[in-house]
C-alpha positions in Angstrom: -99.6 -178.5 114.7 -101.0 -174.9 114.8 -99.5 -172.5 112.7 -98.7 -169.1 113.6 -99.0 -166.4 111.4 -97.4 -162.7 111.7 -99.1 -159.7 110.6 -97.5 -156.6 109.6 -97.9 -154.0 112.2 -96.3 -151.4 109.6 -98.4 -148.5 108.5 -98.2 -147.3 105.1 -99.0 -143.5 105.1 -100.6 -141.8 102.4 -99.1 -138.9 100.5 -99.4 -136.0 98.8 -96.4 -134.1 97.1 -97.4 -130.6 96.7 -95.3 -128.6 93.7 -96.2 -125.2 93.0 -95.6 -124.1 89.8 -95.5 -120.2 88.4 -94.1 -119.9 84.9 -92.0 -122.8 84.8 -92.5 -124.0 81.3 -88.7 -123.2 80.2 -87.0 -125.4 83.1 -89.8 -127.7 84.3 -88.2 -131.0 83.8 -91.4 -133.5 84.6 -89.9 -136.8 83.9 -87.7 -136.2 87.1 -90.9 -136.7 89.3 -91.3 -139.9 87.8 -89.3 -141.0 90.6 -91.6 -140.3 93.5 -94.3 -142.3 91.6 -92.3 -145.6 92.4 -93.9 -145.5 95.5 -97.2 -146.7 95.2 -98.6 -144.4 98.2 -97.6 -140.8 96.9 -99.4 -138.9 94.4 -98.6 -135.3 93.0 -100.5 -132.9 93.1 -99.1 -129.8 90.9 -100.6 -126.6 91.7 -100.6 -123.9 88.9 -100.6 -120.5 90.0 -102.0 -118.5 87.3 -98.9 -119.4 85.0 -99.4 -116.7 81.5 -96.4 -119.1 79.8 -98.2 -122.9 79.0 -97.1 -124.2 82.1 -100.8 -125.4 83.4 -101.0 -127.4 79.7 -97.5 -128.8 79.8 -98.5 -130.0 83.4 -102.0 -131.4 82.3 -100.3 -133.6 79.1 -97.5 -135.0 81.6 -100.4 -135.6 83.9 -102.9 -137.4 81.9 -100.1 -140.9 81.5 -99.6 -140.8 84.9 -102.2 -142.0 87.0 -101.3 -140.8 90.7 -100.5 -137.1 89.3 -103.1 -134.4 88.9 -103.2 -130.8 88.2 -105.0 -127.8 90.2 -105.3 -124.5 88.4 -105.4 -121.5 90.3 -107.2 -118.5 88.1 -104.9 -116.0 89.3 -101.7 -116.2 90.5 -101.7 -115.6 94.2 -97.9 -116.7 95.4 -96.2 -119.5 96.2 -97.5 -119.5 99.9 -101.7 -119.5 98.7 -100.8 -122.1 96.0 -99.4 -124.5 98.7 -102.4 -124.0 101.1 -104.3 -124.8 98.0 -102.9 -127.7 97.4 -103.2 -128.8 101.3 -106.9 -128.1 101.5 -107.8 -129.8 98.5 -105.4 -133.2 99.8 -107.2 -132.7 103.0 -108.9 -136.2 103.5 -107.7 -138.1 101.1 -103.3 -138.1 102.1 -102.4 -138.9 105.8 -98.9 -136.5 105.2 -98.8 -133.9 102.8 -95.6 -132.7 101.9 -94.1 -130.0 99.0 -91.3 -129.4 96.9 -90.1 -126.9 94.2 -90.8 -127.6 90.8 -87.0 -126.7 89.8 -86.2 -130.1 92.0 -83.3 -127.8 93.6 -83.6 -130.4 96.1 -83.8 -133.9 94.2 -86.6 -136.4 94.6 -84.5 -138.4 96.3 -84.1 -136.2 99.1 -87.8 -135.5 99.6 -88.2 -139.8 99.9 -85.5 -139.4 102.7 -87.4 -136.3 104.5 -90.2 -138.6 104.3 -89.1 -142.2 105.8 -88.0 -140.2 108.7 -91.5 -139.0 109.4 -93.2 -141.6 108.3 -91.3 -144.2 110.3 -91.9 -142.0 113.9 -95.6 -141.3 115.1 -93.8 -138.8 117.2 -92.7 -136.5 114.6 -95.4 -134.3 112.8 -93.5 -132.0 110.6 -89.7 -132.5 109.4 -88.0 -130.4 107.0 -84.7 -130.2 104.8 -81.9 -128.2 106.1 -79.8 -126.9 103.8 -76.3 -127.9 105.8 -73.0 -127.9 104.3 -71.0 -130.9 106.1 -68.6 -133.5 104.9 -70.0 -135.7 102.3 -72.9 -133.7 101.1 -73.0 -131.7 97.8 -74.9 -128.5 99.0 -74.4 -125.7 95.9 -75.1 -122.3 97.2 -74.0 -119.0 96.4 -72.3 -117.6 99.4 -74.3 -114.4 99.4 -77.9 -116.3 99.6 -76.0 -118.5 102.1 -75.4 -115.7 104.3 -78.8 -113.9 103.7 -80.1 -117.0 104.8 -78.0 -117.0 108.0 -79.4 -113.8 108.9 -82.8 -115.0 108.1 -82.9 -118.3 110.2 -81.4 -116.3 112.8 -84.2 -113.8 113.3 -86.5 -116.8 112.4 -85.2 -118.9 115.1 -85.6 -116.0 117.7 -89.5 -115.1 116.9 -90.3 -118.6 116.4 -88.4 -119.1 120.2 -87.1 -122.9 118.2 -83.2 -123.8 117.5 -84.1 -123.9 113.7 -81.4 -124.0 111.4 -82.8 -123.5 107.6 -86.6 -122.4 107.8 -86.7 -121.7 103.9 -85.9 -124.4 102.6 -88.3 -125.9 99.5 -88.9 -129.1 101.2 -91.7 -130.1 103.7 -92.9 -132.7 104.7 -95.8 -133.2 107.2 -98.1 -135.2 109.3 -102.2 -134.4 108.5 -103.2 -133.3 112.0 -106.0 -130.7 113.8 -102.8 -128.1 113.8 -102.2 -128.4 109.9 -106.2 -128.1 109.3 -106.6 -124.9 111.8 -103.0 -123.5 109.9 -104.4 -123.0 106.5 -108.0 -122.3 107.5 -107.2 -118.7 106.4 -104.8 -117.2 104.1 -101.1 -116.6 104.9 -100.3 -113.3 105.8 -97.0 -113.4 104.3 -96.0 -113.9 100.2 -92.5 -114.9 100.9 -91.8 -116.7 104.8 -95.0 -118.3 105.0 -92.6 -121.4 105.9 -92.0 -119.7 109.0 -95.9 -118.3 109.0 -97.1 -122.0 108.8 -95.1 -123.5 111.4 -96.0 -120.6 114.1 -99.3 -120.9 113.7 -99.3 -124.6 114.0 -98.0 -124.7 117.6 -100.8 -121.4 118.3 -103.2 -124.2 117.1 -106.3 -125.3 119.3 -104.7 -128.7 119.5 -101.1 -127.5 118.9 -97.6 -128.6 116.9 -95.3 -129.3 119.7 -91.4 -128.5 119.3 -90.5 -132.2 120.1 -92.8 -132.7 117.1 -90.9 -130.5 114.3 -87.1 -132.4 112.6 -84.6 -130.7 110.6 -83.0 -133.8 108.3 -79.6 -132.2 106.7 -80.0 -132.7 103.2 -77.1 -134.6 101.1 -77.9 -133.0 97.9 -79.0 -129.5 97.3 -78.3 -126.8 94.6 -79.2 -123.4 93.7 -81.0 -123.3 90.3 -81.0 -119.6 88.0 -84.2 -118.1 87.6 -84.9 -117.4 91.1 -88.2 -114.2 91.8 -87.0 -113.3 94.9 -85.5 -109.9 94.3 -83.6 -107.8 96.7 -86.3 -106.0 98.2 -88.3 -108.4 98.5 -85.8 -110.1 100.7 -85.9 -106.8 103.2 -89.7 -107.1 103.0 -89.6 -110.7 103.7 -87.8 -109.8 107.3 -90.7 -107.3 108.0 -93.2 -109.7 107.3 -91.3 -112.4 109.4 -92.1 -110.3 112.5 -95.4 -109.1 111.8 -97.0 -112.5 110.2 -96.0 -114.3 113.6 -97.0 -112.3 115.8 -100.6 -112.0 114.7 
């Protein structure tokens, strides 16, 4: 009697978690990543953007007992936005979804392994993002005026971008290594603060492009604003300016 035997048709993606990192000696609480190690396919990569405060040494002792993290130091510190194309160029080859979250862990680890089963279990999505949503049953802690600056923000967002996007700045990413990714960070963002937004036009202006049918907001169950935040007030009004300008170049 013959026997049959099944093999698994599931694909285990690679990954890369992408956490910039800009002074955050004080608050940086490491130990919480130890989480997304559990999976034996994800590595970190923390990307050190010309932190003055020990944070690049703090990073590179947590790093050095734990095998699938690493460190990148930038010389200078060159924004958030330039320290996560960093880190995307230099996973380029080696993670088949690159994703990134803020080093305060506003949105938990947990959250980002949620983001990422979605993507990872449907070849047709390429890039899925948190949305910060307040419904029943999920523990979203915002203050209501960055709520409502962000209302107006997704708003305008949603009407250059010509997409039904809820949340475009929220700190959690995740996608799918593809020709539109590469040809996105070929060249630096125009934009220090909405390079979210920046990224995601210029992926569906790619040669081979993003397609909307492509791109998932997954409502987030936990979420929470976390003190120490650089984005000042006019930085927020500049942030608008560049929202328009960045795209449509």
């Amino acid at each position: 009697m013959s026997t049959t035997i099944k093999v698994s048709t599931i694909k285990v993606s690679t990954v890369t978690v992408i956490v910039p990192c800009y002074n955050e000696a004080s608050r940086l609480d490491l130990d919480r990543f130890e989480e997304l190690l559990d999976r034996p396919n994800l590595a970190l990569l923390f990307v050190d953007d010309g932190s003055t405060d020990g944070t690049a040494a703090l990073i590179a002792d947590w790093s050095a007992t734990h095998e699938r993290a690493e460190l990148l130091s930038l010389p200078r510190n060159v924004g958030k936005g330039e320290a996560i194309r960093a880190g995307i160029i230099d996973s380029a080859g080696s993670a088949d979804i690159v994703a990134y979250l803020d080093a305060d862990l506003a949105s938990p680890p947990a959250e980002l392994l949620r983001v990422l089963d979605v993507i990872d279990q449907d070849d047709s999505i390429d890039f899925a993002m948190g949305s910060r949503v307040a419904l029943l049953g999920s523990n979203i802690e915002r203050s209501r005026l960055r709520h409502y600056q962000g209302r107006i923000f997704a708003t305008i967002a949603s009407v250059v971008l010509g997409l039904p996007v809820y949340d475009t700045q929220c700190g959690l990413k995740v996608i799918r290594s593809t020709p539109a990714l590469d040809a996105a960070v070929a060249s630096p963002f125009r934009s220090r603060w909405v390079f979210d937004v920046e990224l995601i036009a210029r992926m569906m202006r790619a040669p081979i492009p993003l397609c909307a049918d492509a791109i998932r907001e997954v409502p987030l169950v936990e979420w929470r604003d976390v003190g120490g935040s650089r984005l000042s007030v006019s930085a927020r009004v500049r942030s608008v300016y560049d929202l328009v300008t960045a795209i449509r170049h």
